[in-house]
N, C-alpha and C positions, 0 to 999 in steps of 0.2 A: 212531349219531351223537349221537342224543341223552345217552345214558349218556357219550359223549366232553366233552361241552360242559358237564354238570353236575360232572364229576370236575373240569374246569379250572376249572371257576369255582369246584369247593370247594377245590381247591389256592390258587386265586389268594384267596380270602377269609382261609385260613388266614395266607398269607403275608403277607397285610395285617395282619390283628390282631399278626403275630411282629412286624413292622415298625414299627407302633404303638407295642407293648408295647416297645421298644429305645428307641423316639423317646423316650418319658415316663419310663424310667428313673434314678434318681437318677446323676447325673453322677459322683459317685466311688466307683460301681461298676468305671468305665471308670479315671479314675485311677489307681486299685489294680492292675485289671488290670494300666495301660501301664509300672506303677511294677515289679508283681512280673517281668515280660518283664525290665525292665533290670538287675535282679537277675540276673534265671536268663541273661544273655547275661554278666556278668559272671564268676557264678558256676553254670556250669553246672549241676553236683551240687547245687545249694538247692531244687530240685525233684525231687529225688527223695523218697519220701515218708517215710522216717524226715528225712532232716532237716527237710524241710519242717512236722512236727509240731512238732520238737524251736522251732523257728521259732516255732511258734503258741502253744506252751506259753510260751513266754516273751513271743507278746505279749497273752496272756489277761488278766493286771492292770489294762493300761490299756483295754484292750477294755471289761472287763466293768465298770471305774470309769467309761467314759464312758457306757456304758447306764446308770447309774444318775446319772452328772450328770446325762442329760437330761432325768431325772425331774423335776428340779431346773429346768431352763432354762426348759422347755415351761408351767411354771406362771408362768413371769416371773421367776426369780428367782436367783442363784448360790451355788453353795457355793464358797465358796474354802477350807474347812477340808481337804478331803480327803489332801490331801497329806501333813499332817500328821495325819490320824487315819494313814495308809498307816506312816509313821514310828511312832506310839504303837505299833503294835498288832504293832508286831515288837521295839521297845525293850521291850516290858511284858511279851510273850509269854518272851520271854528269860529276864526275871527271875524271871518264875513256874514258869516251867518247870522251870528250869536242869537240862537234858540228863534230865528225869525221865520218862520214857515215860507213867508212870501220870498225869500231870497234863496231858498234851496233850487230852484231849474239855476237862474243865471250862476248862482257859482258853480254847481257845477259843469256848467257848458265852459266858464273861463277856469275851471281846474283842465278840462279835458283841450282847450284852447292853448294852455301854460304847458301840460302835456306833450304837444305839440310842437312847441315851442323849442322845449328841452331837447328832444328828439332830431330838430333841426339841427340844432347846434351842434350836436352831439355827429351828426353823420356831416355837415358841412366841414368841420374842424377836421376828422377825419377822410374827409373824402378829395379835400382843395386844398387842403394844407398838411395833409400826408401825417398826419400824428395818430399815433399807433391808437387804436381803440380803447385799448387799457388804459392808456394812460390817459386821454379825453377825456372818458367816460368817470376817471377819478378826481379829475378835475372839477369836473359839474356834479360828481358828488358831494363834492367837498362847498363847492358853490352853492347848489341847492339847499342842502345843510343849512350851510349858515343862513341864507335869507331866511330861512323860516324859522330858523332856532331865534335869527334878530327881531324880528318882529313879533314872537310872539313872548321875546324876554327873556330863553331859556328855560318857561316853564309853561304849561298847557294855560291858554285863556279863551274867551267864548264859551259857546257850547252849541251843539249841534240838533236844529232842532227834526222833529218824530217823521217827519216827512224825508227828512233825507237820512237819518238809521235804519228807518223799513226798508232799504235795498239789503241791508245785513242783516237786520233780524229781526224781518218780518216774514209774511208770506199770503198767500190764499187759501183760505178756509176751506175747507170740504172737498178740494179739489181730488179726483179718483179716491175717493173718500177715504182720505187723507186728513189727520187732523191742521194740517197745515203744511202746504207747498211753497220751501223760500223762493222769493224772491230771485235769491242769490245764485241758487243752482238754475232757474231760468235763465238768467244773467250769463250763466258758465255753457249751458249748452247751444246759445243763439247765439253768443262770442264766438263758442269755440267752436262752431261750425261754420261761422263766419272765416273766420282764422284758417280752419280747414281747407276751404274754396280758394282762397286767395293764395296758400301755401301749394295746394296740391291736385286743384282744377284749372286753374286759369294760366294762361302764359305767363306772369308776373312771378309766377312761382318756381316753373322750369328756369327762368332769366335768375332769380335770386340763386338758386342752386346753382347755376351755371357759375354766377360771379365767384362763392366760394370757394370751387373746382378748381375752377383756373381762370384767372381776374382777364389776363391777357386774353385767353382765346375767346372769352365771353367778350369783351370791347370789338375783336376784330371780327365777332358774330354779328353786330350790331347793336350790342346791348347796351343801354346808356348806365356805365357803369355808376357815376354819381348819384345818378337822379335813384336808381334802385338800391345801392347803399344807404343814402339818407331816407329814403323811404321804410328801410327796413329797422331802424332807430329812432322813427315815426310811431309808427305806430308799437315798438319793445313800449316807448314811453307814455304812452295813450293806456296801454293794458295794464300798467302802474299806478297811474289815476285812477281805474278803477279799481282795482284792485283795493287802493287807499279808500274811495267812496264808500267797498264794503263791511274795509275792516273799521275805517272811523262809525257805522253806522251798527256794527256790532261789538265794538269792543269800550264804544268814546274815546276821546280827545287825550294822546299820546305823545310824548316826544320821543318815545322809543317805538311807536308803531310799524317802523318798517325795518327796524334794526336785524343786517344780518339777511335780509332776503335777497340782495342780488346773489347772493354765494348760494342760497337757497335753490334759487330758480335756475343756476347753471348747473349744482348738482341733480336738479330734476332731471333736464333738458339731458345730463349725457347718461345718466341713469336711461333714460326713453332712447340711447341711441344715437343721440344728435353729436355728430364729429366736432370737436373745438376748434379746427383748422377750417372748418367748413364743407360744402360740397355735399351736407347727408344732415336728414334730419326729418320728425317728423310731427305733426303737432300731437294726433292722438296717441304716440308713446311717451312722448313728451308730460303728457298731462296725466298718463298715466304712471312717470316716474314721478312726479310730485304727489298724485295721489297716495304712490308707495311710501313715498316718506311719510307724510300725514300719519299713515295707518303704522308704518315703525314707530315715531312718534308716540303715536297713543297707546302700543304694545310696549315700548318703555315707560312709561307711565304707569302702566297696568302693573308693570311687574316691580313697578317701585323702586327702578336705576335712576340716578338722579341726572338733571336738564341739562347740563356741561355735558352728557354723552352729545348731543345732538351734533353739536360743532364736530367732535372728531368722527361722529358718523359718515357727516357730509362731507368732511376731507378723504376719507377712505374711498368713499365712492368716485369722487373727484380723481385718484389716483389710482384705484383699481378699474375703474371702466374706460381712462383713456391707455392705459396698459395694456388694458384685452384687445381694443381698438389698432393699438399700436401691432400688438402681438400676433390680429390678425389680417391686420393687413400685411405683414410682412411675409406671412404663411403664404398668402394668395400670390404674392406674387412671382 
């Protein structure tokens, strides 16, 4: 009897903490889910699991762009460039390329180099010379833009050769026998648990949330508020690059290839959670509000509303999740 009463009370404990752990879950866990159901009721087969990859490999760009906006957000601040590194870094790859096997590692080590580069600027401007993030970051949009729209004329030239599109739309054969495991989605879960570790294991990621929080009391913590700011614009723009690498490698040579994705990858990022003012953010919600739009995406599509929805979808969310945001943090206090 005894041995009966302590197993029910350890089932009913367990069931409490499962129930708990569901209550505090981030909320577009469940969105995603109820988003991917109307999917798979529309289109049966989208769950099966090659397509189902084939699915994930293409929505890895904007996934792994908004793990690395949020690097960006959670400090206080935006990048609006991305969109347009996303477009350079497949206009550029193009040209340097052009269909040359042998030149696919070095460009894209100097796309992820240029990356880099952007990124600097991007948090140096803002960090040493106090100019608002917004507006920076539209500068070097506007910057970025043009150099790659100059050089390559205004319309797509090059081509990109098989060796560097197998990151988008390729994969491994047989893998858990699998008619083919992308590339891409490898790419998305070694990033984004890279991502993960640096956001939400390692001290560099309590210091970045710290800055967002409160800039001052993070400085008189010790925290080198610049060096972690440009760091965190560092690497928004690094995930951009890639991002470009996959979609140039599965879609080819675009001048419109990243068009519209910085607004993308913010409406992901608060979609998962992440506060615009900073202070709160996470990457695996993150990634899993970008997944969510993918899969509304494709459930618009399914249902044959036409692509101009999209934009006002992502302004909706945009101002309904920083509203709730607003509405509860007001309640808590």
């Amino acid at each position: 009897m005894t041995q009966l009463t302590a197993t029910t009370s350890t089932v009913e404990s367990l069931a409490g903490r499962i129930w708990h752990r569901l209550r505090t879950l981030n909320p577009v866990y469940y969105i995603a889910l109820v988003l991917l159901i109307g999917v798979v009721v529309q289109n049966p087969v989208f769950i099966q699991p090659d397509n189902f990859l084939v699915f994930l490999s293409r929505s890895a760009p904007p996934m792994l762009l908004t793990a690395g906006q949020v690097f960006v957000l959670v400090s206080g601040g935006f990048d609006l460039s991305v969109g347009s590194v996303v477009t350079s870094t497949v206009i550029i790859s193009a040209i340097l390329a052009n269909n040359d096997p042998g030149t696919t590692w070095w460009v894209i080590l100097l796309m992820l180099a240029g990356g880099a580069v952007v990124g600097l600027v991007n948090g140096m401007v803002t960090a040493y010379l106090k100019v608002p993030s917004l507006i920076a970051t539209l500068g070097t949009l506007l910057i970025v833009r043009g150099i790659g729209l100059f050089w390559s004329g205004g319309a797509p030239r090059g081509y990109l050769p098989d060796n560097f599109r197998m990151w988008g739309r390729r994969g491994i054969t047989g893998l858990f026998g699998l008619r083919e495991f992308p590339y891409a989605v490898i790419l998305l879960i070694v990033i984004g648990v890279l991502l993960w570790l640096l956001l939400h294991r390692l001290n560099y990621g309590r210091q970045l949330l710290a800055l967002g929080d409160n800039p001052r009391a993070a400085r008189l913590s010790g925290v080198n508020v610049n060096l972690v700011r440009i760091s965190a614009f560092v690497i928004c723009s690094m995930t951009a690059v890639v991002a470009g690498v996959l979609l140039g490698g599965r879609g080819g040579v675009s001048i419109e290839t990243g068009t519209g994705m910085e607004m993308q990858s913010i409406a992901a990022a608060v979609l998962g959670g992440t506060m615009l003012l900073g202070g709160r953010g996470s990457v695996p919600a993150a990634m899993a509000g970008a997944l969510a739009l993918e899969l509304l995406f494709s459930l618009l599509n399914l249902l044959g509303l036409p692509k101009p929805l999209r934009d006002a979808v992502q302004g909706l969310i945009i101002i309904g999740a920083v509203a709730y945001a607003a509405y509860s943090a007001k309640r808590n206090r």
